[in-house]
Chimera marker file (.cmm) of the C-alpha trace (Angstrom):
<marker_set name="trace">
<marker id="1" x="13.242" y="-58.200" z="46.222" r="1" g="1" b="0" radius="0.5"/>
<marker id="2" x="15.845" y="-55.446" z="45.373" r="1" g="1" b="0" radius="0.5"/>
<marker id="3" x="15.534" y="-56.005" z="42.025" r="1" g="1" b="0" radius="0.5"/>
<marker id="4" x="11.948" y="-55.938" z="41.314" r="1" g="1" b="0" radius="0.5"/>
<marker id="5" x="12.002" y="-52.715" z="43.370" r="1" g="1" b="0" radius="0.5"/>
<marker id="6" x="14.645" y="-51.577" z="41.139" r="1" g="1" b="0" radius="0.5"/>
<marker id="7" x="12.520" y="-52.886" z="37.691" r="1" g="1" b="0" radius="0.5"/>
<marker id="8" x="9.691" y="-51.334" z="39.245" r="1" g="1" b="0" radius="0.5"/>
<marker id="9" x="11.267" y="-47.796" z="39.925" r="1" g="1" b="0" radius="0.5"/>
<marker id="10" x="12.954" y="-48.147" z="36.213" r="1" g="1" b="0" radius="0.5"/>
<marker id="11" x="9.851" y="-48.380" z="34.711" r="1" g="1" b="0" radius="0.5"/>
<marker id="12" x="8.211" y="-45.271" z="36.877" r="1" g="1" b="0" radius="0.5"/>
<marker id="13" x="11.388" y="-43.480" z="35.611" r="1" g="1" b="0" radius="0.5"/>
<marker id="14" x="10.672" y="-44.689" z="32.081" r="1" g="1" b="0" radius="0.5"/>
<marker id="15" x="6.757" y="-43.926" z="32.395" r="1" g="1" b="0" radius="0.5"/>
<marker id="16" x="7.632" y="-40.435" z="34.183" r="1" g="1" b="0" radius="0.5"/>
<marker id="17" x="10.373" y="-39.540" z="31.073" r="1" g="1" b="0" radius="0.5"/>
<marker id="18" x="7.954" y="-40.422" z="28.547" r="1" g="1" b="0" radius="0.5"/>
<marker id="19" x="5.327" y="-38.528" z="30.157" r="1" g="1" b="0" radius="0.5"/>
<marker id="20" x="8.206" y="-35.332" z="30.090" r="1" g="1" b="0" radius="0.5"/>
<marker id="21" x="8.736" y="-35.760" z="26.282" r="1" g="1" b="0" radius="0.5"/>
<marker id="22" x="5.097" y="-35.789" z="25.494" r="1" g="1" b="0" radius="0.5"/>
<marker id="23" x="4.358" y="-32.844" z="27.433" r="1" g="1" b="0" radius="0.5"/>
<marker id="24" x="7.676" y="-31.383" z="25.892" r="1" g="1" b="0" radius="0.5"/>
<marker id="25" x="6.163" y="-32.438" z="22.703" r="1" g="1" b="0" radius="0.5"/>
<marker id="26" x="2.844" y="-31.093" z="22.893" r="1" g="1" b="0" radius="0.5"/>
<marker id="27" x="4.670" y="-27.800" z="24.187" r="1" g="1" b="0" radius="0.5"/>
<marker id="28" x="6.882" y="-27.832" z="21.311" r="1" g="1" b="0" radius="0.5"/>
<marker id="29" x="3.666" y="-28.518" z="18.964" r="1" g="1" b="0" radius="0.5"/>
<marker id="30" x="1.629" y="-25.690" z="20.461" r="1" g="1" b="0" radius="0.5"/>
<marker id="31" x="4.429" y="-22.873" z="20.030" r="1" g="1" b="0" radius="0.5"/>
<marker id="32" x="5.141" y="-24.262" z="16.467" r="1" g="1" b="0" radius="0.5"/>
<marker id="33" x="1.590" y="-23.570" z="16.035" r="1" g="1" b="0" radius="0.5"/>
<marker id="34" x="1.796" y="-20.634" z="17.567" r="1" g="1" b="0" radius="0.5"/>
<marker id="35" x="4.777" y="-19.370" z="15.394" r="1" g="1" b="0" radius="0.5"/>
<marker id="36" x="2.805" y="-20.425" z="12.444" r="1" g="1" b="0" radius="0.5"/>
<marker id="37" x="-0.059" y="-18.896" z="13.481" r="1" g="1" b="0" radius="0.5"/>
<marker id="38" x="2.108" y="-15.035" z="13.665" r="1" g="1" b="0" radius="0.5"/>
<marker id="39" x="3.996" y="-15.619" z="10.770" r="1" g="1" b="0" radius="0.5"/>
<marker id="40" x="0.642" y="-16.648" z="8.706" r="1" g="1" b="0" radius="0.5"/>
<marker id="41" x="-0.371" y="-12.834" z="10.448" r="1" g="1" b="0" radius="0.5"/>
<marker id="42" x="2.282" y="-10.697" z="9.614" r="1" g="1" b="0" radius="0.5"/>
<marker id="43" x="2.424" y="-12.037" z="5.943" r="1" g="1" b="0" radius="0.5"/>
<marker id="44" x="-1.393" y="-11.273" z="5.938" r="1" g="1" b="0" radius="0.5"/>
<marker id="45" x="-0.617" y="-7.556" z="7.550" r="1" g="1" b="0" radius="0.5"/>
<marker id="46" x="2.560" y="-7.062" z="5.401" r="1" g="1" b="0" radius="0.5"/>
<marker id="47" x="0.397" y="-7.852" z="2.233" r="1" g="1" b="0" radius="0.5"/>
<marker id="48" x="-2.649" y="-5.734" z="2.921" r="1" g="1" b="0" radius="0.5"/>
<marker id="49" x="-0.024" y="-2.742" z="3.627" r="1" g="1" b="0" radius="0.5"/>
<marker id="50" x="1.389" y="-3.167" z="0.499" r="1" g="1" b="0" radius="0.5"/>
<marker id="51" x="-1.975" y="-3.336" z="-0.869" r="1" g="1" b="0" radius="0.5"/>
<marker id="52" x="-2.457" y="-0.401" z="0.783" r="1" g="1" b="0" radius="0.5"/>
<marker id="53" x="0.344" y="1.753" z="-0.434" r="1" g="1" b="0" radius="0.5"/>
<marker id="54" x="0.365" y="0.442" z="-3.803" r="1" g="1" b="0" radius="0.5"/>
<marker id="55" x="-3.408" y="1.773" z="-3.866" r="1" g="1" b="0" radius="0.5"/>
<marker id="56" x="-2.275" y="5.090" z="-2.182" r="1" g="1" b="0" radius="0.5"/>
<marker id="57" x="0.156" y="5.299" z="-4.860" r="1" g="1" b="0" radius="0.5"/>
<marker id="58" x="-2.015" y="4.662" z="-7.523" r="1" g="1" b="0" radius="0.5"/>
<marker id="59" x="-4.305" y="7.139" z="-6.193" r="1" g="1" b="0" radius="0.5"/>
<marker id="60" x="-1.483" y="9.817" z="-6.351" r="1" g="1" b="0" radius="0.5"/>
<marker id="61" x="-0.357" y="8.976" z="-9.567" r="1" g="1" b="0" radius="0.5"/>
<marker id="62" x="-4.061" y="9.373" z="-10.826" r="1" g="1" b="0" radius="0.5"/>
<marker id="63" x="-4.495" y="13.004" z="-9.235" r="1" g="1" b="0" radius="0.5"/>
<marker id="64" x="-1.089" y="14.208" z="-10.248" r="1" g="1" b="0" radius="0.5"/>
<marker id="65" x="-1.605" y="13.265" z="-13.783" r="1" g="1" b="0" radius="0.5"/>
<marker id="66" x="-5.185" y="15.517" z="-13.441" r="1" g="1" b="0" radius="0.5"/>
<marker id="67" x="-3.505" y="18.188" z="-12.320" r="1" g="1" b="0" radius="0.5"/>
<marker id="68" x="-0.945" y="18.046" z="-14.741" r="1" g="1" b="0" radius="0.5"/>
<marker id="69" x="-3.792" y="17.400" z="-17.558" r="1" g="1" b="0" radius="0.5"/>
<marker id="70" x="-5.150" y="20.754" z="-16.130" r="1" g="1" b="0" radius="0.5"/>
<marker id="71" x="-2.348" y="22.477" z="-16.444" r="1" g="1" b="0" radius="0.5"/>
<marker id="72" x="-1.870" y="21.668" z="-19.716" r="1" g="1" b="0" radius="0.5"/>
<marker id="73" x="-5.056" y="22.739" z="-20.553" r="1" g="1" b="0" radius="0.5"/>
<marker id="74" x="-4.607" y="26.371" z="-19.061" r="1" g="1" b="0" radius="0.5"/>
<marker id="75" x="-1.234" y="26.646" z="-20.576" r="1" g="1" b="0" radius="0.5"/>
<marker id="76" x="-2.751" y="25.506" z="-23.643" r="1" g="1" b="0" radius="0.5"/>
<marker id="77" x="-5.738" y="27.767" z="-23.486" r="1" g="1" b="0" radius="0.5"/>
<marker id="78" x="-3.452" y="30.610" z="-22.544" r="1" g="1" b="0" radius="0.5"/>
<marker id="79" x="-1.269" y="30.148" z="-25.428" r="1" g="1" b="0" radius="0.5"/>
<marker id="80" x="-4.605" y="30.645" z="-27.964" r="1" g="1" b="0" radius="0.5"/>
<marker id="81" x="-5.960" y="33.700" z="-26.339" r="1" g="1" b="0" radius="0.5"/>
<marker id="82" x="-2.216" y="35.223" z="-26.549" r="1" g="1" b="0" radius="0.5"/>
<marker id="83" x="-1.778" y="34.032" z="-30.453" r="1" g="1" b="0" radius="0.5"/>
<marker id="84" x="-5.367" y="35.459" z="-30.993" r="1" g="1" b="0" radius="0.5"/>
<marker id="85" x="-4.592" y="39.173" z="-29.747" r="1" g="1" b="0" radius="0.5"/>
<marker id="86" x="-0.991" y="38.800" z="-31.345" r="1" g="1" b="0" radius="0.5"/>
<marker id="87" x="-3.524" y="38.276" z="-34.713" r="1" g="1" b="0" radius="0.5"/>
<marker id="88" x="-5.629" y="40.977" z="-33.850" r="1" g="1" b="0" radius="0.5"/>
<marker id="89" x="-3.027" y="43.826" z="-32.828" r="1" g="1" b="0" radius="0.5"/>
<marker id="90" x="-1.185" y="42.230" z="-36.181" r="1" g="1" b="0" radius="0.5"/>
<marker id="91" x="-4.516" y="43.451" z="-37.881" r="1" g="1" b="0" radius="0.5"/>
<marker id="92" x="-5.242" y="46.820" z="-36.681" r="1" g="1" b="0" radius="0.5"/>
<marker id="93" x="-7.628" y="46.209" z="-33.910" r="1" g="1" b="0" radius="0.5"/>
<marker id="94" x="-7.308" y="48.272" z="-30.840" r="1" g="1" b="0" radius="0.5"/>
<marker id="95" x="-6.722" y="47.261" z="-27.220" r="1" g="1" b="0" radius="0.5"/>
<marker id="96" x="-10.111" y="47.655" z="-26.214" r="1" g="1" b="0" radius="0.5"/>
<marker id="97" x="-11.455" y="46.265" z="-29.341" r="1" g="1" b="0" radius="0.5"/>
<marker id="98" x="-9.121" y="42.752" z="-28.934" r="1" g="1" b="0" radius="0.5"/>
<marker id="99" x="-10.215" y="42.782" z="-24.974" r="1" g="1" b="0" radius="0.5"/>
<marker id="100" x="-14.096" y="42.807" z="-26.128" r="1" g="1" b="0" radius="0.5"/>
<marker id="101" x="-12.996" y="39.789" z="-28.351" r="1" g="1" b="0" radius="0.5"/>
<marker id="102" x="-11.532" y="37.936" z="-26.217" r="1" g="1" b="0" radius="0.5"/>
<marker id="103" x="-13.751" y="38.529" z="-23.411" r="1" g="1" b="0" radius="0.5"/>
<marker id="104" x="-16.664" y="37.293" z="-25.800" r="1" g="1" b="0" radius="0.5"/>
<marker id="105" x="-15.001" y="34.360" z="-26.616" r="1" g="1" b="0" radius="0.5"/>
<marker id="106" x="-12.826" y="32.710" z="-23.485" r="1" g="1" b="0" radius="0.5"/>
<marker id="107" x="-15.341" y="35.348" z="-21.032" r="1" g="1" b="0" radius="0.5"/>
<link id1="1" id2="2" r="1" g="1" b="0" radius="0.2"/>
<link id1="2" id2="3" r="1" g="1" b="0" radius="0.2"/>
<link id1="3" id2="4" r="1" g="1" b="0" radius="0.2"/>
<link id1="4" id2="5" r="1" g="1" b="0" radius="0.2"/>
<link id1="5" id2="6" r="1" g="1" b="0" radius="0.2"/>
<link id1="6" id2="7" r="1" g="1" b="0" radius="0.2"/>
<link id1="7" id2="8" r="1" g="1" b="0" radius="0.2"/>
<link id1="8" id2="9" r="1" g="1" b="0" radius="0.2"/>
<link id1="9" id2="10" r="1" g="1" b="0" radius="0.2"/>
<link id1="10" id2="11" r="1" g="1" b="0" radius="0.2"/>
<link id1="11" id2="12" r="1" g="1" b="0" radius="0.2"/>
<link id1="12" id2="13" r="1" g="1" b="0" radius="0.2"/>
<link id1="13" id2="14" r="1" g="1" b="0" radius="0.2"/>
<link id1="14" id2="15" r="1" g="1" b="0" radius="0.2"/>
<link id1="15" id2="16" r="1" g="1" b="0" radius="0.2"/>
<link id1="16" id2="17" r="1" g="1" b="0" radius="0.2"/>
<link id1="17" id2="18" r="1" g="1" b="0" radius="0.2"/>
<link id1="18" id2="19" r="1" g="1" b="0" radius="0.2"/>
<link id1="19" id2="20" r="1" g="1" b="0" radius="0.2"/>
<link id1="20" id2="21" r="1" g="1" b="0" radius="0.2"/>
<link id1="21" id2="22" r="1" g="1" b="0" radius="0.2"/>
<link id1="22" id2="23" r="1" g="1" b="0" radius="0.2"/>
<link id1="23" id2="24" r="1" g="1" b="0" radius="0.2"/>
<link id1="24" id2="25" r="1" g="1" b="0" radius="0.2"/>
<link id1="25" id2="26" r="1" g="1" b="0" radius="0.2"/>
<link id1="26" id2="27" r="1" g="1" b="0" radius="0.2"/>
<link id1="27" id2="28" r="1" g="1" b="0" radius="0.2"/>
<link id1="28" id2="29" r="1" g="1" b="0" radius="0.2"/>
<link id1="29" id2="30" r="1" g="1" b="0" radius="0.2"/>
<link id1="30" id2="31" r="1" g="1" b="0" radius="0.2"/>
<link id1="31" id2="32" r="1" g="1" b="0" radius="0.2"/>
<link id1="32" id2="33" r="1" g="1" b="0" radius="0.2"/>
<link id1="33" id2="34" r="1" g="1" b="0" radius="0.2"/>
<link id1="34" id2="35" r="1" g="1" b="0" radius="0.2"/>
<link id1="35" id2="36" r="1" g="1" b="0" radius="0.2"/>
<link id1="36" id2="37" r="1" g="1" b="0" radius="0.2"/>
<link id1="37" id2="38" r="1" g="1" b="0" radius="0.2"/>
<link id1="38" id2="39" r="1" g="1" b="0" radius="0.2"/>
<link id1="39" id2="40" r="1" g="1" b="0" radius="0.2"/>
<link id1="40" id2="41" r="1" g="1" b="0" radius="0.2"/>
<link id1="41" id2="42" r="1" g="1" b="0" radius="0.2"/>
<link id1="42" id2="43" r="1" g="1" b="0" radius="0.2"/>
<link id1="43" id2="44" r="1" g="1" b="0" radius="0.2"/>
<link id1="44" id2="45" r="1" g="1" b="0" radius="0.2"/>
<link id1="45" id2="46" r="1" g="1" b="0" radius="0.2"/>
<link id1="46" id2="47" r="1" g="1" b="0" radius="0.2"/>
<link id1="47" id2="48" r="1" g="1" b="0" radius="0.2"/>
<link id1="48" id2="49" r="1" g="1" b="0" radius="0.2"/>
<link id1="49" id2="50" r="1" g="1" b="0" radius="0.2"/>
<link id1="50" id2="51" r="1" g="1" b="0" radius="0.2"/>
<link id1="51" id2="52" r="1" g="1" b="0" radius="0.2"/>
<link id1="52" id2="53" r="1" g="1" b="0" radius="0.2"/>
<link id1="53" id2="54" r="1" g="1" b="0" radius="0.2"/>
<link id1="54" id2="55" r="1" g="1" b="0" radius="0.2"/>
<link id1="55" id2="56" r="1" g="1" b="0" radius="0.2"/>
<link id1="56" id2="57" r="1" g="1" b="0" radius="0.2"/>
<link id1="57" id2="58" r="1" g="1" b="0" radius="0.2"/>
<link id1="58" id2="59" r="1" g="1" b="0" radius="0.2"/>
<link id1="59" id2="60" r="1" g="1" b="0" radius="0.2"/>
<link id1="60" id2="61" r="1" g="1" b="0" radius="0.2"/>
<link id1="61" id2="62" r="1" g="1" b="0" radius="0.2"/>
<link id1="62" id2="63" r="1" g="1" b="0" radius="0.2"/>
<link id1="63" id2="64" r="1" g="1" b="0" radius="0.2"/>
<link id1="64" id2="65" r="1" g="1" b="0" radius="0.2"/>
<link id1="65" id2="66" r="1" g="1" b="0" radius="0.2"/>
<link id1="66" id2="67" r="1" g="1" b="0" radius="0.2"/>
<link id1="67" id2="68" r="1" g="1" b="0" radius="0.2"/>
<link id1="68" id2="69" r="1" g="1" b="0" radius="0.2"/>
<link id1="69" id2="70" r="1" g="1" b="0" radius="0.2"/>
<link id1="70" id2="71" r="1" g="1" b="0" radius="0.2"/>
<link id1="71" id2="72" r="1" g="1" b="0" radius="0.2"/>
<link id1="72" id2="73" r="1" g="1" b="0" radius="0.2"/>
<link id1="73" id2="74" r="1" g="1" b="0" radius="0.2"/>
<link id1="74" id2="75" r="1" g="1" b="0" radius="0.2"/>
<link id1="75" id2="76" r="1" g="1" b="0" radius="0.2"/>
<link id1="76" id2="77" r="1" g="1" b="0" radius="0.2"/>
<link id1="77" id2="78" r="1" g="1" b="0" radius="0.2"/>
<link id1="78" id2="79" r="1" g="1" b="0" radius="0.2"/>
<link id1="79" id2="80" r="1" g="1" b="0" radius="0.2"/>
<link id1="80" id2="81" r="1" g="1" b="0" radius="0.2"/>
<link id1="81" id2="82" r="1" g="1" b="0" radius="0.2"/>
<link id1="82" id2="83" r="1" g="1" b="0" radius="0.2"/>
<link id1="83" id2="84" r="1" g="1" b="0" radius="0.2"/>
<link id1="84" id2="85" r="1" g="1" b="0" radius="0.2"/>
<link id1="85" id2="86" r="1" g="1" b="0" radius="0.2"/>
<link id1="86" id2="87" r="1" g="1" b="0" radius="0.2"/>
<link id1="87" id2="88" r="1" g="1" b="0" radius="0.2"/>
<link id1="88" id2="89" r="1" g="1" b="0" radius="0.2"/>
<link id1="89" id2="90" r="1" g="1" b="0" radius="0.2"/>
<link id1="90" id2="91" r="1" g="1" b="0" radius="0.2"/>
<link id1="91" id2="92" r="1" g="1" b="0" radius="0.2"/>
<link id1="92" id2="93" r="1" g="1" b="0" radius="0.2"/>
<link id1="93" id2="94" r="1" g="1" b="0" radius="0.2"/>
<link id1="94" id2="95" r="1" g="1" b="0" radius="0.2"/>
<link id1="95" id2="96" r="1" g="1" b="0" radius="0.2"/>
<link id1="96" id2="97" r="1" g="1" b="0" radius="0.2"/>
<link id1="97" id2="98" r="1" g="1" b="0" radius="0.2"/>
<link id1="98" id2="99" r="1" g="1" b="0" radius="0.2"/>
<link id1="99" id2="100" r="1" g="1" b="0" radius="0.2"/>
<link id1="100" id2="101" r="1" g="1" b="0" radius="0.2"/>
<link id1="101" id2="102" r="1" g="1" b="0" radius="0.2"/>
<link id1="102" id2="103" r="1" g="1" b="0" radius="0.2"/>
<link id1="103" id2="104" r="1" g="1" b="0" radius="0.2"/>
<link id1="104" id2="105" r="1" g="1" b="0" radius="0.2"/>
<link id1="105" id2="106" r="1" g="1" b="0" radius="0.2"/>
<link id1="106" id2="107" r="1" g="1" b="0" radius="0.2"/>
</marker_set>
């Protein structure tokens, strides 16, 4: 009789200890998941901020080279009207005649 009660309880024990390791298991499982599940996140979040600042720094590169083109174009622009009433003083003209001529043509 001792023994069968002793079988008996071994197997509860047994039954009970599997029972443990599933639910250990499915615990296990579900924070895996879990962990996957952030990980999958922040490499979504990570990318789209470096999508982000790589568009940001496109963006900045795009104005900066407009403002330099700008520039460029003033100092170029400048540089003509200045040759222009170096040519025109070079040819006799007066002050207010090379200001009329340069106001008629860059106005």
């Amino acid at each position: 009789m001792f023994e069968k009660q002793f079988a008996a309880d071994k197997e509860r024990f047994n039954l009970e200890d599997t029972r443990e390791t599933e639910r250990t298991n499915l615990k296990t499982d579900r924070i895996k998941r879990e962990d996957k599940r952030e990980k999958s996140q922040d490499r979504k979040d990570n990318q789209q901020h470096a999508d982000q600042l790589e568009w940001e720094r496109e963006k900045f590169n795009r104005e900066k080279k407009l403002v330099t083109d700008r520039e460029t174009k003033a100092d170029q622009l400048q540089g003509e009207k200045n040759k222009m009433v170096m040519e025109l003083l070079c040819e006799g003209k007066s002050t207010a005649e090379v200001e009329t001529i340069i106001n008629m043509i860059y106005g």
